[in-house]
DRENDO-1510 file (C-alpha; in Angstrom, 1 decimal, always signed):
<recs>
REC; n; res; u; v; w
REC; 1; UNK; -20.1; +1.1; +11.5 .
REC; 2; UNK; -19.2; +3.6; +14.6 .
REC; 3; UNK; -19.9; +6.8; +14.1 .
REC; 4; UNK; -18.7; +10.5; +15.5 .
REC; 5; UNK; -19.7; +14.0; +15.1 .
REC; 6; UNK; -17.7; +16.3; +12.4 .
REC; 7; UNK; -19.4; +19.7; +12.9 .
REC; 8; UNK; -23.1; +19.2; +12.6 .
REC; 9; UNK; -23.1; +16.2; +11.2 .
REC; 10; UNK; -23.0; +12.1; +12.4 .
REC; 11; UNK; -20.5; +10.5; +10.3 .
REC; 12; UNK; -19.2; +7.3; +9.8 .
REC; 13; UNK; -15.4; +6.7; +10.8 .
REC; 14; UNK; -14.4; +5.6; +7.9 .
REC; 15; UNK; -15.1; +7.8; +4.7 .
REC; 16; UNK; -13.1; +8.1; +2.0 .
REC; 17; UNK; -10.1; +10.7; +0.5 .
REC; 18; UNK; -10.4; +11.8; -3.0 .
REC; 19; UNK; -6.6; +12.4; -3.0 .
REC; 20; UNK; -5.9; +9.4; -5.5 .
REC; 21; UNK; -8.9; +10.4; -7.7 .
REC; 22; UNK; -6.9; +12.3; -10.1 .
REC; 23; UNK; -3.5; +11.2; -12.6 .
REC; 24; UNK; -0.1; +10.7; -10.6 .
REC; 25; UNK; +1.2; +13.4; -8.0 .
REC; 26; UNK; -2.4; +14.3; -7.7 .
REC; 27; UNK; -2.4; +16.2; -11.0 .
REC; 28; UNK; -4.3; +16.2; -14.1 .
REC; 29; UNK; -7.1; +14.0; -15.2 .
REC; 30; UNK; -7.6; +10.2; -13.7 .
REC; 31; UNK; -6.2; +7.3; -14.9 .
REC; 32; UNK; -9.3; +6.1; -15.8 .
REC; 33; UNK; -12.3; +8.3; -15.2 .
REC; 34; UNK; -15.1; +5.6; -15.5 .
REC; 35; UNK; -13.5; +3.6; -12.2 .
REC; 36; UNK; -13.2; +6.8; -10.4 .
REC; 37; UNK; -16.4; +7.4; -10.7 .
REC; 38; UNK; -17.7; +4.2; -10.1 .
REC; 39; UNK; -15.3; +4.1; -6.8 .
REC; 40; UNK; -17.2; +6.8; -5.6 .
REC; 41; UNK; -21.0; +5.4; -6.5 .
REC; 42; UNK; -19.5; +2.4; -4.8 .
REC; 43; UNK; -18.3; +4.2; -1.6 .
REC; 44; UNK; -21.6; +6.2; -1.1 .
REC; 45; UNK; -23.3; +2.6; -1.6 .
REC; 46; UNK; -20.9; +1.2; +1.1 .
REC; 47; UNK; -22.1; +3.5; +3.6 .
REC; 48; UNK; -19.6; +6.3; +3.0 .
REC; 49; UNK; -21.1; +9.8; +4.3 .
REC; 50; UNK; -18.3; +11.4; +4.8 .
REC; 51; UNK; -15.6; +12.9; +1.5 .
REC; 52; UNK; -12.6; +14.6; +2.0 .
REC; 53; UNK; -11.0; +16.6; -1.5 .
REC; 54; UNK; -9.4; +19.8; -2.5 .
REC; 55; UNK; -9.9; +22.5; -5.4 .
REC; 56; UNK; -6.4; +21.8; -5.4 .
REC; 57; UNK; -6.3; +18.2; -6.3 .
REC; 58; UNK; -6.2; +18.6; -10.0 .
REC; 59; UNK; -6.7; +20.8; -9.7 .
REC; 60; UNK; -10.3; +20.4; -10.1 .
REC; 61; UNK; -10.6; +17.0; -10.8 .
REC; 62; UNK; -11.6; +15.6; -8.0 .
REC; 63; UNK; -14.3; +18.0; -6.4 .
REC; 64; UNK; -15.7; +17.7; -10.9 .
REC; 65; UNK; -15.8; +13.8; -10.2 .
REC; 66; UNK; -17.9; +13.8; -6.9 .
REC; 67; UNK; -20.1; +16.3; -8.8 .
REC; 68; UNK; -20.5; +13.9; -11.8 .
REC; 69; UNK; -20.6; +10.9; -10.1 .
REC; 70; UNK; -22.7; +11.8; -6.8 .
REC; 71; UNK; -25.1; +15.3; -7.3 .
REC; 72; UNK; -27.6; +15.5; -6.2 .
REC; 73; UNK; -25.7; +14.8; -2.9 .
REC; 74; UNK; -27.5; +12.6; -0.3 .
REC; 75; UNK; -28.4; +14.9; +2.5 .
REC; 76; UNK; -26.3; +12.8; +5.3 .
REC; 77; UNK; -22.9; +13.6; +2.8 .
REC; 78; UNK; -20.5; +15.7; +4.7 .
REC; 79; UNK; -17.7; +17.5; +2.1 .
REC; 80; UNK; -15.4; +18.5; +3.7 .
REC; 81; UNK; -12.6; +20.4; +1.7 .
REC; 82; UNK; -9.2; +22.3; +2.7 .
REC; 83; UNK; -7.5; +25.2; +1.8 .
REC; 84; UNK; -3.9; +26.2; +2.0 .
REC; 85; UNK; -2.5; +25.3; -1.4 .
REC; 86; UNK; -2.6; +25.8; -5.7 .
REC; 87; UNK; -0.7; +24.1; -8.3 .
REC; 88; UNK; +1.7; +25.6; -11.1 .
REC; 89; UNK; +1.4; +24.5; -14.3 .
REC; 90; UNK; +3.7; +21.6; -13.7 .
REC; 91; UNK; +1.8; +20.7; -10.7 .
REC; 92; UNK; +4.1; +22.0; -7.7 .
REC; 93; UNK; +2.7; +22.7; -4.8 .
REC; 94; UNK; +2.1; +27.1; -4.1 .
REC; 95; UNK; +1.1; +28.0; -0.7 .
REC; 96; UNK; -1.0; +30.9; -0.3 .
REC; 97; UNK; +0.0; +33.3; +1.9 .
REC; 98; UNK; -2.9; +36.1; +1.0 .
REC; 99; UNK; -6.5; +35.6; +3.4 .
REC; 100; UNK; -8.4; +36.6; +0.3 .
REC; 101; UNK; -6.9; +33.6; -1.4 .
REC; 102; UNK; -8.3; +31.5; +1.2 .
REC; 103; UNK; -11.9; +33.2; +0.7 .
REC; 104; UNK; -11.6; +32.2; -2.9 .
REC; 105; UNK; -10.6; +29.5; -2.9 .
REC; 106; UNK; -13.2; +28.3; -0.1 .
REC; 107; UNK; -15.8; +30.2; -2.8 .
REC; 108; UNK; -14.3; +28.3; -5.5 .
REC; 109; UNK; -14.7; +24.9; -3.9 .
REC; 110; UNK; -18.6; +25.3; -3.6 .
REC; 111; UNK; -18.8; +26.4; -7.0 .
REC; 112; UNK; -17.8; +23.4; -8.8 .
REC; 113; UNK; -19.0; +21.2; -6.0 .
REC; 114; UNK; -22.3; +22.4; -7.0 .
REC; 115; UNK; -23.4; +22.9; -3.1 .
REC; 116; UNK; -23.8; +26.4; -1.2 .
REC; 117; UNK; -22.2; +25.2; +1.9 .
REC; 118; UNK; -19.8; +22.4; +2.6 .
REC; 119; UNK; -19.3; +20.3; +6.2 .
REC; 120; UNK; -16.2; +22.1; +6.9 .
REC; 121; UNK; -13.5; +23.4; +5.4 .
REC; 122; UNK; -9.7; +22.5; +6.8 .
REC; 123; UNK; -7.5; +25.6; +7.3 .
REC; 124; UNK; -4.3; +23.8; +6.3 .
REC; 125; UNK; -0.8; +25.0; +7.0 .
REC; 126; UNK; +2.0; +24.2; +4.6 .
REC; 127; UNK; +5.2; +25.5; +6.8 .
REC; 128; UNK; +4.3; +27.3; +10.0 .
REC; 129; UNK; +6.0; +25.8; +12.9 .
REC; 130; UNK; +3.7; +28.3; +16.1 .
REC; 131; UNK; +1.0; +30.4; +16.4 .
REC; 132; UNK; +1.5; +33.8; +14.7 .
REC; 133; UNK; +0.1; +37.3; +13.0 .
REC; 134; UNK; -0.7; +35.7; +9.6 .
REC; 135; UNK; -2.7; +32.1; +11.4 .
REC; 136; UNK; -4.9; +34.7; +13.0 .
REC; 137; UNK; -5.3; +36.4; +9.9 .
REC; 138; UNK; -6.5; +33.4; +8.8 .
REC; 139; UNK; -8.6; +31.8; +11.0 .
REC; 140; UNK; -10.5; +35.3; +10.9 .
REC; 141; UNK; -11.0; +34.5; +7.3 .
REC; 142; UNK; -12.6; +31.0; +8.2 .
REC; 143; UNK; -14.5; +32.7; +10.9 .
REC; 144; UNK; -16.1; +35.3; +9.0 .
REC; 145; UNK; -16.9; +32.3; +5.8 .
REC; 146; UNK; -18.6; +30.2; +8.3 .
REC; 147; UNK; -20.7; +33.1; +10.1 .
REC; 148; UNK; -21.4; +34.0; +6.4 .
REC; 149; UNK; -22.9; +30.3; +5.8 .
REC; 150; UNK; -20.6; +29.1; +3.4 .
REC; 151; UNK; -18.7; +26.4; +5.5 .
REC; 152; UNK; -20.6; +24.1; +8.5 .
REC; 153; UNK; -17.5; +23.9; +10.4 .
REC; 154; UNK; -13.9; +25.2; +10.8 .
REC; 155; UNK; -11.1; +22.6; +10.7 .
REC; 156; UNK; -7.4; +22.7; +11.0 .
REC; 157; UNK; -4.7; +20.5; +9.2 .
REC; 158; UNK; -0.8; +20.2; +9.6 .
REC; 159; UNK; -1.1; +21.6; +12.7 .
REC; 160; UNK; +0.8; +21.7; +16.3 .
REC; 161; UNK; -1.0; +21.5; +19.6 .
REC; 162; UNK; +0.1; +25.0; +19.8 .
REC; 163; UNK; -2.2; +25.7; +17.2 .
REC; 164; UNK; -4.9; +24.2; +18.0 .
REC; 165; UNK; -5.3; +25.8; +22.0 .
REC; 166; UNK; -4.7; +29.0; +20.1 .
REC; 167; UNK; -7.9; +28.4; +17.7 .
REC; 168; UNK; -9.7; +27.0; +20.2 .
REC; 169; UNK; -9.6; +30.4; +22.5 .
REC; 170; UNK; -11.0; +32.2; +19.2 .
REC; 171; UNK; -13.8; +29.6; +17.6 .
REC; 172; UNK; -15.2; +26.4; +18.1 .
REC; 173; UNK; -13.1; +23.7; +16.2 .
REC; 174; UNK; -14.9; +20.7; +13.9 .
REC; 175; UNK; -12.1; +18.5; +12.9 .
REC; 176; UNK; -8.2; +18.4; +12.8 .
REC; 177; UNK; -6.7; +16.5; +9.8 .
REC; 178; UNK; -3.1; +15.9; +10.6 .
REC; 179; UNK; +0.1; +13.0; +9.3 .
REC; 180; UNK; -0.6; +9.8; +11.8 .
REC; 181; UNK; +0.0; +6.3; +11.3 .
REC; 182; UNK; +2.1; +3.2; +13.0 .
REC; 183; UNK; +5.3; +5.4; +12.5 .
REC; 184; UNK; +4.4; +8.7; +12.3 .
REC; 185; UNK; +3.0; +9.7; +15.7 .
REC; 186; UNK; +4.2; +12.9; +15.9 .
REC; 187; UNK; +0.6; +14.3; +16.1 .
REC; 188; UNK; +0.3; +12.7; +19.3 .
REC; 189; UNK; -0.1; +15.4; +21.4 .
REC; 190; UNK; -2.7; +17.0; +19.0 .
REC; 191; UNK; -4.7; +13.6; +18.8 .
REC; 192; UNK; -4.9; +13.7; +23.0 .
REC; 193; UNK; -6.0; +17.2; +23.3 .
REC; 194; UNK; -8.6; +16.2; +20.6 .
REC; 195; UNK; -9.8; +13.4; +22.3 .
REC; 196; UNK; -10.0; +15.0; +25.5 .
REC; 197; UNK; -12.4; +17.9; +23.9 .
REC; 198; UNK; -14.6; +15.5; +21.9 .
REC; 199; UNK; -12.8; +17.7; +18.2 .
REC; 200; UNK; -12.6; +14.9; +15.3 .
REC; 201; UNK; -9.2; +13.7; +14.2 .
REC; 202; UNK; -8.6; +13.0; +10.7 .
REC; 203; UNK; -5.5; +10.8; +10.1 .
REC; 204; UNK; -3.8; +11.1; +6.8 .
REC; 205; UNK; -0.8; +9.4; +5.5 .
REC; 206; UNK; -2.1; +6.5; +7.4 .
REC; 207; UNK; -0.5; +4.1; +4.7 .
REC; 208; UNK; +2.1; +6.0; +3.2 .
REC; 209; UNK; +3.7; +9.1; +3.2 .
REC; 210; UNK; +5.1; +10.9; +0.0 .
REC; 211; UNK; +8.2; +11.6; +1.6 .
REC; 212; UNK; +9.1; +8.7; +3.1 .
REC; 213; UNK; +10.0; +5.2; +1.9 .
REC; 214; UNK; +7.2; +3.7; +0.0 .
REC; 215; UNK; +7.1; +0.3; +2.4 .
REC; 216; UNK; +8.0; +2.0; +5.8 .
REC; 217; UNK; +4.2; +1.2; +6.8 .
REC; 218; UNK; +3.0; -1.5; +4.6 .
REC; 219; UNK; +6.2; -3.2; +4.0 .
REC; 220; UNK; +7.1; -3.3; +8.1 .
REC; 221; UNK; +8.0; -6.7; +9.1 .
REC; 222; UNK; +5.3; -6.6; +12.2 .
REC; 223; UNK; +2.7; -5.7; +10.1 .
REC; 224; UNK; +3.2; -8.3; +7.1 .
REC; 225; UNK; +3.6; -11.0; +10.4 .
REC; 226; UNK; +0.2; -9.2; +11.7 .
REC; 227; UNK; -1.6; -9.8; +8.0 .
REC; 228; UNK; -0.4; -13.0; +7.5 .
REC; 229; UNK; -1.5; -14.6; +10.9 .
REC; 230; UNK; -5.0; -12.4; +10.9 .
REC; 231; UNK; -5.9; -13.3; +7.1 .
REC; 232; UNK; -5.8; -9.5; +6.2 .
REC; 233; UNK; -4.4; -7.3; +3.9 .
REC; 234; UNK; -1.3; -5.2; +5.5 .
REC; 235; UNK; -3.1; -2.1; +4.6 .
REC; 236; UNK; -6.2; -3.3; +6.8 .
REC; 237; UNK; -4.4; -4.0; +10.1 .
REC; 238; UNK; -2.7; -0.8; +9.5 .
REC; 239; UNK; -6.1; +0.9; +9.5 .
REC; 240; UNK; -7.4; -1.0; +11.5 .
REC; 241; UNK; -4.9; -0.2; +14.5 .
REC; 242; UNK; -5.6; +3.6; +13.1 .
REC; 243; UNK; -9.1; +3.8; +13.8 .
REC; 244; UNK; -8.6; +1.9; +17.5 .
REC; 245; UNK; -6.0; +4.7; +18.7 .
REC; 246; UNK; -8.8; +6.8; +20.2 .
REC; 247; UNK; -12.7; +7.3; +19.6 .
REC; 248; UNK; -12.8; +10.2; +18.0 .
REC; 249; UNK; -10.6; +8.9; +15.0 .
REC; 250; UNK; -12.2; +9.4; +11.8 .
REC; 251; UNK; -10.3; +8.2; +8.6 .
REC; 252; UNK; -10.4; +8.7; +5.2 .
REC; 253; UNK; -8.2; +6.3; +3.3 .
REC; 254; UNK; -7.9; +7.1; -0.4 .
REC; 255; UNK; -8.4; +4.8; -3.7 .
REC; 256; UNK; -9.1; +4.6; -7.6 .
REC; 257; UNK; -9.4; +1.2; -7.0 .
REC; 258; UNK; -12.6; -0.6; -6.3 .
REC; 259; UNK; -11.2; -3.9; -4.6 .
REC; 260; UNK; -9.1; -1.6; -2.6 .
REC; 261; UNK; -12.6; +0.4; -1.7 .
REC; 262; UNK; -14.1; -2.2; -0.3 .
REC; 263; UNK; -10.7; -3.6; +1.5 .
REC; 264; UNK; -10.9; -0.3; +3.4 .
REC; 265; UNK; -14.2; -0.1; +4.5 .
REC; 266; UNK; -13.9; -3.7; +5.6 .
REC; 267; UNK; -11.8; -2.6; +8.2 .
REC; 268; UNK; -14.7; -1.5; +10.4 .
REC; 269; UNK; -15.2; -5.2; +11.6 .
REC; 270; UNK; -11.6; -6.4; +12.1 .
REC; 271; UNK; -10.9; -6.4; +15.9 .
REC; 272; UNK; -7.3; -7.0; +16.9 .
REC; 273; UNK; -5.9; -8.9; +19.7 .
REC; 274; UNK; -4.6; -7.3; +22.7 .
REC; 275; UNK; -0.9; -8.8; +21.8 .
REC; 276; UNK; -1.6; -7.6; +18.5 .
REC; 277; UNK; -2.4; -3.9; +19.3 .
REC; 278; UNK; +0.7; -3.7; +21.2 .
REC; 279; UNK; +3.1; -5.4; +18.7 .
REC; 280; UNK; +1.9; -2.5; +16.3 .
REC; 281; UNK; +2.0; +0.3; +18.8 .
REC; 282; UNK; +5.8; -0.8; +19.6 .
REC; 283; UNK; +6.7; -0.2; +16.1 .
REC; 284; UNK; +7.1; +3.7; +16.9 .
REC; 285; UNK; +9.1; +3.0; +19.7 .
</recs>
């Protein structure tokens, strides 16, 4: 499998996303814990060195599973985690607004990890449109935890290309996670400046997206026609047309589901025609 650098690490370009790990909404215990776990044995097995979670997802659950299921961590595993966000006892979604929330929660994430420093840690935004007062407050905060040791590697999620020139005048950047996939290219213009400075860009919502129709990707009529005549799964030419948009693309499609595990790291060897590529780029358009 291709690889690409996310901070000081070599990873593989496709990991995995430990958002489905927990129950429904990405709340409470898993549906069933014994195939979480073994989807994560499985992944690391696969070749996987590269897991994306949350404290948030849970909350808890998943960074407790990869502890069960994976310590001690192989020393090539990049976790990479993200802060921005907690959950109310009904599991709604609180963005944190205080810096010292952020330092927490980064703390909080190495704690039940078991690790004393993780990959990188994503600085994610939940509804800020432009650079201002409180992103530089902070991207201070992520500054000062990395200088301390506790994160390899600063990243940014839900950003604009706004954002990211800001950051990039302050601190060297590891990874971008942004919303990207066959119909959601809004993130174009922060994929390109990626690309052009070598920063990894981490796709999610490559599938689906919670807020939008629950077949807009996998149910699209060029993408079943694209499945069908390829003898793959929907899901894997949609990947698979993910991870060719630029070089510097590093997924992390999600599962609880072994078969679907497998289906996605699969999609490292599945080339796509020329007429195929631009069928599924068209779809945007």
């Amino acid at each position: 499998m291709q690889r690409y650098p996310l901070g000081r690490f070599s990873v593989a370009r496709i990991g995995f996303g430990a958002i489905q790990l927990p129950g429904a909404g990405v709340f409470g215990p898993p549906r069933d814990r014994d195939e979480a776990l073994a989807v994560l044995r499985r992944a690391v097995e696969l070749g996987v060195d590269h897991i994306d979670t949350a404290q948030f997802y849970g909350p808890n659950v998943s960074n407790q599973l990869i502890r069960e299921a994976l310590y001690p961590y192989p020393p090539n595993l990049a976790l990479v985690s993200k802060v921005g966000a907690r959950r109310d006892d009904a599991g709604g979604w609180l963005p944190l607004l205080d810096p010292a929330d952020f330092r927490s929660d980064i703390e909080a994430n190495l704690r039940t990890l078991g690790v004393d420093q993780l990959a990188a840690v994503n600085l994610r935004l939940i509804d800020s449109d432009r650079p201002d007062e409180r992103f530089d407050e902070l991207l201070s905060t992520m500054i000062a935890a990395r200088d301390e040791g506790l994160i390899g590697g600063i990243g940014l999620s839900n950003i604009t290309r706004e954002h990211l020139l800001h950051a990039l005048d302050r601190t060297e950047i590891a990874c971008v996670q942004n919303a990207f996939s066959l119909v959601d290219r809004l993130s174009d213009p922060v994929l390109r400046e990626c690309t052009a400075r070598g920063i990894a860009f981490v796709p999610f919502f490559s599938l689906r997206s919670p807020f939008a129709p629950p077949d807009q990707v996998l149910g699209h009529e060029v993408v079943r026609q694209a499945a069908a005549r390829l003898g793959h799964t929907p899901a894997q030419v949609a990947l698979a047309w993910t991870l060719n948009v630029a070089p510097n693309v590093v997924m992390i499609p999600g599962t609880s589901s072994m078969r679907h595990l497998e289906e996605n790291l699969a999609v490292a060897d599945i080339e796509l025609d020329d007429d195929t590529r631009e069928q599924l780029t068209a779809i945007a358009a």
